[in-house]
N, C-alpha and C positions, 0 to 999 in steps of 0.2 A: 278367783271366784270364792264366794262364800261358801263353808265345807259343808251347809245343808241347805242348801240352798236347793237340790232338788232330792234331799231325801224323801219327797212325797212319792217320789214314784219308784221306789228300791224296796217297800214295806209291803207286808202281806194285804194291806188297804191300799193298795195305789190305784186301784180302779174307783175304788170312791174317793181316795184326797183329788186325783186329774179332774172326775166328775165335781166337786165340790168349788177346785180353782175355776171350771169351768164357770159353773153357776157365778161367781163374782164376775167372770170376765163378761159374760153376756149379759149383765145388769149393769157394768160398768159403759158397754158398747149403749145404754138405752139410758146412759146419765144417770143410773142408778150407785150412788156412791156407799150407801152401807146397806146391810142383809143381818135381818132377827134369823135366829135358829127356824122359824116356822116358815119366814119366805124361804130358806134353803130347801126347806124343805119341797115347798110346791113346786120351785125354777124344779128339782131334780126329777119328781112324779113328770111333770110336763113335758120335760126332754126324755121322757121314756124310759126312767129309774123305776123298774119294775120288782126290784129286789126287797125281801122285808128290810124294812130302817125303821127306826126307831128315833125318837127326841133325843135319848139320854145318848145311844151310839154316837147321834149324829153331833151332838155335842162334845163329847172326846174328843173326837175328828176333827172341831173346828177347834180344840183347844190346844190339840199337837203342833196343828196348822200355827196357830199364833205360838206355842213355843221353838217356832223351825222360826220364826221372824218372819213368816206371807202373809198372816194375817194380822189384823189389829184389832182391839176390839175396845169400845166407848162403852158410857154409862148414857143411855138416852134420859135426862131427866124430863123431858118434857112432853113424857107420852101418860097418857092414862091406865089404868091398870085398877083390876077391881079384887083381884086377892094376892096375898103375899107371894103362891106360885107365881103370877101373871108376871109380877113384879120382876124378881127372881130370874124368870124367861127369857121375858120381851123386854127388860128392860136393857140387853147387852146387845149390840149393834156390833156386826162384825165390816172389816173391808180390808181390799187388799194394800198392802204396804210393797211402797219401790220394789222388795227386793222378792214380793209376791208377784208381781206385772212381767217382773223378769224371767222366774221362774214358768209362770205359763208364756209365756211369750215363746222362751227357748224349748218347751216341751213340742209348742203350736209347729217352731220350726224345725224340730226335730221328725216329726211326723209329715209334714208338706216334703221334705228331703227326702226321706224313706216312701214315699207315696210318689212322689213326681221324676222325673227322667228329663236329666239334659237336652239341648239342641240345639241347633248354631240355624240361627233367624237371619235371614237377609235384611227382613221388616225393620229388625233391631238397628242395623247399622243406617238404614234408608231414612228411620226414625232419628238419630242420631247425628246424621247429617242436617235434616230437616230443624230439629231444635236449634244447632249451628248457627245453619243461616237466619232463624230467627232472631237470634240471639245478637248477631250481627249487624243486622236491619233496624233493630231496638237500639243498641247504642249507637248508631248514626244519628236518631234526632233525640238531641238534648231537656225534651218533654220531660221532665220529673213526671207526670202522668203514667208513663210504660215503665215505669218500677215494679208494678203491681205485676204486670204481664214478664218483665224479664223475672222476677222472683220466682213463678211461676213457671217461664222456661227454663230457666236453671236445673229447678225439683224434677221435671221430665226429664230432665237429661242426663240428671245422676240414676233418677229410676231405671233409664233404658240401658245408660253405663251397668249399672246392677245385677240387671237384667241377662246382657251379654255376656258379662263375667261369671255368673253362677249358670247360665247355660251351657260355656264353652266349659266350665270344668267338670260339670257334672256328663257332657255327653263324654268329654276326653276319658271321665274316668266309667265309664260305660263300655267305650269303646274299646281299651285294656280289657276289659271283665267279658267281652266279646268274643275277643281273640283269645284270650286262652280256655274259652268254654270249650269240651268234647262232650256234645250232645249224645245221645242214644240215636235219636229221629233224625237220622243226616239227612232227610230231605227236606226238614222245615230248618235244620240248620244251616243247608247250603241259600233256601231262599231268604234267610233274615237276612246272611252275610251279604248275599245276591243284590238284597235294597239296601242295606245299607252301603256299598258302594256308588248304586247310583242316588243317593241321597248327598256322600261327600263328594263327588262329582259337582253336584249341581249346585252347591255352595262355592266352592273354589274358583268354579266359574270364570263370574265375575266378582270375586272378591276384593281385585288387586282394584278395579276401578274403583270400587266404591269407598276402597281406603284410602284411594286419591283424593277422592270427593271430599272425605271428611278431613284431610288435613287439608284441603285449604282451606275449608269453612272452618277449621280449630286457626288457621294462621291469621284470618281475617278478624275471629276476635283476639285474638290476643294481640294485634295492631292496636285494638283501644286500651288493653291495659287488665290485667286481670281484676288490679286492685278496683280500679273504676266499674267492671262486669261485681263483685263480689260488692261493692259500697251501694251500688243501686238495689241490686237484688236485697242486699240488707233494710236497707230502706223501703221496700215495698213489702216484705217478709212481715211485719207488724208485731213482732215478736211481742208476748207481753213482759211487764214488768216483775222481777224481782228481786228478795229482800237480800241484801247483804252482797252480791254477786251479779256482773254483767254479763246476762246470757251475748252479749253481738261478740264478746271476744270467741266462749266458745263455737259458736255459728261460724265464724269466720273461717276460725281453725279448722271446724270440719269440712267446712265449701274446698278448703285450701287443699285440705288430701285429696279428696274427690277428684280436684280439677288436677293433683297432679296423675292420678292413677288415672285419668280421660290423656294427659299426655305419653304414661309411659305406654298407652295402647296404641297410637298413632301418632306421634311426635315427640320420641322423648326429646328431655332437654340437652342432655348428655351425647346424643348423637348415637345413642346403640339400636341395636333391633328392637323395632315396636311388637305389640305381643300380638298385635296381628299377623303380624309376620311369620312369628312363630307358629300360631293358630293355622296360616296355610301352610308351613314344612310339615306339621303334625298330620293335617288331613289328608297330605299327597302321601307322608310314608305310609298312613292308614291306608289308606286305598291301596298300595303298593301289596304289604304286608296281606290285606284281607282277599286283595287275588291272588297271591300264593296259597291262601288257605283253601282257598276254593278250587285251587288247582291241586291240592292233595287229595280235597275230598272227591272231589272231582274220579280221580284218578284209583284213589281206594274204593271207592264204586264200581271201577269198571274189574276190580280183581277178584276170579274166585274165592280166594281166601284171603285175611288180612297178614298182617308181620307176626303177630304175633300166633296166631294158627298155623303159618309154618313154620313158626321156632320149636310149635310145639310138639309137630311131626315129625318133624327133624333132632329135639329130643329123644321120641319113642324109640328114633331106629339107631340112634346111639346105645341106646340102651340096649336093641335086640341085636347088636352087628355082635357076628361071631365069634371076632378074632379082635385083639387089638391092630394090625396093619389093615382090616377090612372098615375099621372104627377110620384110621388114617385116609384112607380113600375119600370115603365119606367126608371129611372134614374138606380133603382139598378139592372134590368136586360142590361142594354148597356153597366154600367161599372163595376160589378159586384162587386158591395162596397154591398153588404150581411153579412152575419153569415160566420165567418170565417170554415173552411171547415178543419183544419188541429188542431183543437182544442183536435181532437181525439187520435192524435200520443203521443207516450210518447217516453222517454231519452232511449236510448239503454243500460243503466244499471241504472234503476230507482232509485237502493239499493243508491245510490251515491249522491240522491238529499234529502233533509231535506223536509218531509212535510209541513214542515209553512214555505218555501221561498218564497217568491215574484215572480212574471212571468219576471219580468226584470232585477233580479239579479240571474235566475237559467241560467245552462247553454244553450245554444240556442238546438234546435231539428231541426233533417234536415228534410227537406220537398222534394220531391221527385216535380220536374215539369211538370209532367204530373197531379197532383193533380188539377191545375189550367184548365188545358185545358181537359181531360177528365174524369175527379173524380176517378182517381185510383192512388194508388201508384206506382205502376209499371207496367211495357208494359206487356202484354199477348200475346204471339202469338203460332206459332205452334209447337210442338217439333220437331226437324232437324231429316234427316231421318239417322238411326242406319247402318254406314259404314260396307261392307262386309270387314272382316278382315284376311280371309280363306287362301286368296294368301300368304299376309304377314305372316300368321303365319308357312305355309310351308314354306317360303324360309329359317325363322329366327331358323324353325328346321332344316334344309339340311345343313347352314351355323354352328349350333352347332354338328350336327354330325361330320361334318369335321372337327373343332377346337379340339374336342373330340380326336379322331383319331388321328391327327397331336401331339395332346399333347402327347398320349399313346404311338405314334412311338420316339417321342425325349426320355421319360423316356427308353423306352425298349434300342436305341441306348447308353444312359448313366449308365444303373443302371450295376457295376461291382461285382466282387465275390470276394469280397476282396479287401485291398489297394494295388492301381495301380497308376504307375507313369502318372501324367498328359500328357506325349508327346506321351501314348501309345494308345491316341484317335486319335492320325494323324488329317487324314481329315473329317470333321464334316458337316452335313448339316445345310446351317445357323439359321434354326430355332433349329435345337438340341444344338448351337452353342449357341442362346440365354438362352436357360435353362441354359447350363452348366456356363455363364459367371453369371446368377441370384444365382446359387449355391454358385459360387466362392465368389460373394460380401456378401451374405448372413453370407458364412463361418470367411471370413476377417475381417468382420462389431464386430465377436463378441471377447471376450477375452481367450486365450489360458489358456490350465490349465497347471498342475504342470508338463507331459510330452510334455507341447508345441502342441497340439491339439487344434485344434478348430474344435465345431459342433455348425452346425445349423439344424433348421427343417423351411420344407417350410410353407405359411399358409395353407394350405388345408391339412397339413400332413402328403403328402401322398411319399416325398422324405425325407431323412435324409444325411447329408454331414459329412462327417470328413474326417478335412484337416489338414495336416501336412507340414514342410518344410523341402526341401531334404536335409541330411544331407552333401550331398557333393559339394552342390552349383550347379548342374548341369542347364543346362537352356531349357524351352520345346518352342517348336512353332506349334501352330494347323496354320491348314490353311481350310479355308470357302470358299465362289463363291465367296468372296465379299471381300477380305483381310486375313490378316494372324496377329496372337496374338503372342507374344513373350514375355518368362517373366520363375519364377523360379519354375522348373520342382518339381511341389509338390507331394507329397503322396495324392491318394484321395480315399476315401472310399464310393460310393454314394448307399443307400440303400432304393431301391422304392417297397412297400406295395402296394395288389392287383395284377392287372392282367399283369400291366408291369414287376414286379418281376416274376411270374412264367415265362413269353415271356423270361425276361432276363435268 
């Protein structure tokens, strides 16, 4: 950086050099390219320069101005002028030079930083996606026409890239400046901290979707080619011409950073964590961290006095204790450096430790934390009161009576008197429908004997199967409420013990 390049605003004038770059820049924004000592003077009355100034001051000021290198300043030969002051005056046109544009430019943004506060926009990434796909759509048709328009989407989508990255670091570093404030007013500090949790809440959200969204909409253009997205946009861009030097090389170059820092945020190249990524580990430890804070405060609220009011009490009576052994007391009842309290526990399987081992190389014994705060191992409380169970067990009987039944009516509908061709069950109810298809797999599952016979027995014992296959190849079809079975009309033999055998 040039080494005075902002010494207008380090001098005991810097309220009038800032006001004075000012006045070039808002004559500059109105196409106004040079400024006489006297227009300065009106732009400055007008903007509400109510201080006395003088021609001769204001003229120093704009002559430092042009010795720092911000301003420049011309011989107007072709103005009128009726006395040699006039001449003298007005004939000297002042305006800003590069490294003047720059210096207010970097003041303008130094102020909008110090004035404005980070935040993580959902709109941004929505927006971001949205260029994307535009973007994408444009270089599907080969119209030189939507040059104009992608040039155009492009500039959107580094603004909102922009946009995003000067939001996320400026809330990030707010967010730091957050956590370690120790307000006075803890109750307007517990409710900033309060919204701002559920403000990082409801960004994290849906974050992770939306960073889906935008890489594949970044993967879809760069399917066409960057260089192809970067040569159109050049070409629609209109850049003007200049002398000695091709502005598209540098255009290019900076398209080319831009799109890569749009990949390191959601696609690097390289394959590491995108910095969205990062942006939600950051907002979830924030969240984490900022409800612990709130859990302090929280809790230093509910205390008569804070830590440091009983450090302080507990000084005095150091001071006032009588005796030094009475100071001793003292000391081990505030911080309970005593006889250790847990000396009494042993190893939950003693058999396992060596009686002559050391206390530092045996294995550790757990200590229960309530031992510390009220001398017990474990909580004591009420026993919970004994749930009527009476309902539930009527219902779970009513529900086995029925299953009971429903099983007795399927056996009774299957059990035959003898083997019977499978098609001669017709239509089946579908629960009798499932026994008989558990028979079937049962019978199939095992290996036929020497007349091609298969038996099975169910587990409870209480059905027997034997299956045979037709010898003439014929073919059966049951049909249920629910579909219909088709397949080779067996021999079946189903023989059910107990009360659905007599029924049968």
């Amino acid at each position: 950086m040039p080494g005075e390049m902002f010494r207008f605003a380090t001098t005991e004038k810097a309220e009038l050099h800032t006001a004075v770059l000012w006045a070039f820049g808002e004559a500059g924004e109105r196409l106004v390219a040079a400024l006489t000592v006297e227009q300065v003077l009106e732009r400055l009355r007008a903007a509400g320069w109510y201080l006395a100034l003088e021609v001769g001051e204001l003229s120093g000021v704009l002559d430092s101005l042009v010795q720092w290198g911000l301003l420049d300043v011309v011989f107007n030969h072709s103005g009128d002028f009726a006395t040699a002051e006039e001449y003298e005056r007005k004939n000297l046109q002042y305006s800003l030079t590069r490294r003047g544009e720059a210096a207010f430019a970097g003041a303008q943004h130094a102020l909008s930083v110090l004035n404005s506060t980070g935040a993580l926009q959902t709109a941004v990434l929505d927006a971001i996606a949205d260029r994307l796909n535009e973007l994408g759509t444009l270089l599907d048709d080969a119209d030189r026409s939507k040059d104009r328009r992608i040039f155009s989407a492009l500039q959107e989508l580094e603004g909102h890239l922009e946009a995003l990255r000067a939001g996320a670091t400026g809330f990030n570093s707010e967010l730091q400046r957050l956590m370690r404030v120790e307000g006075t007013d803890l109750a307007t500090f517990h409710e900033v901290k309060r919204e701002t949790v559920g403000y990082l809440q409801e960004f994290v959200t849906d974050l992770e979707s939306r960073a889906n969204t935008i890489t594949r909409a970044l993967a879809a253009v760069n399917a066409h080619g960057v260089d192809t997205l970067h040569g159109r946009a050049l070409s629609g861009a209109g850049l003007p011409p200049a002398h000695g030097t091709d502005p598209s090389a540098a255009w290019l170059s900076a398209r080319a950073v831009h799109w890569e820092g749009l990949r390191d945020w959601f696609d690097p190249e390289d394959g590491g964590m995108p910095q969205v990524t990062r942006l939600h580990d950051v907002a979830r430890r924030a969240i984490v961290s900022l409800l612990q804070v709130l859990d302090r405060i929280t809790d230093s609220r509910r205390r008569s006095s804070s830590v440091a009011g009983d450090f302080r009490t507990l000084a005095r009576r150091f001071a006032a204790a009588p005796s030094e052994s009475e100071a001793h007391r003292l000391w081990a009842v505030a911080f309970g450096l005593g006889s250790s309290q847990h000396a009494h526990l042993g190893h939950e399987d003693a058999e396992l430790i060596p009686t002559g081992i050391p206390w530092e190389q045996a294995a550790p014994v757990r200590v229960s934390a309530l031992l510390r705060e009220k001398g017990k191992t474990e909580r004591m409380g009420r026993p919970g009161r004994v749930r009527d169970v009476t309902a539930v067990r009527a219902e779970r009987r009513v529900r086995a009576e029925r299953e009971r039944a429903e099983l007795e009516a399927a056996w009774t509908e299957l059990a035959t008197r003898g083997p019977v061709r499978l098609s001669s069950f017709g239509t089946l109810d579908h629960g009798a429908f499932g026994r008989l298809l558990e028979l079937l797999g049962r019978a199939l599952a095992e290996r036929a004997d020497a007349e091609g016979a298969r038996r099975a027995v169910t587990s409870d014992g209480r059905a027997e199967v034997v299956l045979r296959p037709p010898a003439d190849g014929a073919t059966a079809e049951l049909r249920t409420s629910r579909g219909r079975l088709r397949g080779p009309d067996y021999l079946i033999d189903v023989r059910v013990s107990g009360r659905a055998a007599a029924d049968a």
